[in-house]
Steps between C-alpha positions, in 0.01 A plus 500: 500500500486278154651164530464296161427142429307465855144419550361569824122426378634116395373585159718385172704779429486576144820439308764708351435591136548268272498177696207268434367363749363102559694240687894347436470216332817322554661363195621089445846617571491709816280222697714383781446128657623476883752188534672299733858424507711289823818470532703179577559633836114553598432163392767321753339735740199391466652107488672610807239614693242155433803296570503682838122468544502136453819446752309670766167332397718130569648578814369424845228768713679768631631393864472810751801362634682507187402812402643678881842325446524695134371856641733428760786441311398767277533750766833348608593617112580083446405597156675738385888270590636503147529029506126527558407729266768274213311205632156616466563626178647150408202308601262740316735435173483111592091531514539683141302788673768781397 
């Protein structure tokens, strides 16, 4: 079996006539510089999130009890009544965290 253009030895295979050989040089033109570009939207993200960070960071320690009457009510699906939901969502707009 012949199968072309593989090297099992790892040596340089030699090249197809009339190619030179030596290294690309790439030219001025085809250099390509890696950039950066955000969006409006990822910076109030990012806003978003270090307003959030420094609202927790103010508050009170967590209180164990506290934090049983929320799991509670979260398993009672309090959360998910459509006034509580409008009203959280108002007091994060209020707190200019949304």
């Amino acid at each position: 079996m012949n199968i072309s253009g593989i090297n099992f030895a790892g040596l340089p295979m030699p090249l197809p006539e009339g190619q030179k050989g030596g290294k690309a040089q790439p030219s001025s033109s085809s250099v390509r510089k890696d950039r950066l570009e955000l969006s409006k939207d990822s910076e109030k993200r990012d806003s978003t999130s270090a307003g959030i960070a420094a609202v927790a960071s103010a508050r009170e320690p967590v209180r164990e009890e506290r934090v049983q009457e929320v799991r509670r009510k979260l398993e009672e699906g309090f959360y998910d009544q459509p006034d509580v939901i409008d009203q959280t969502a108002q007091k994060l707009i209020d707190k200019r965290l949304i």
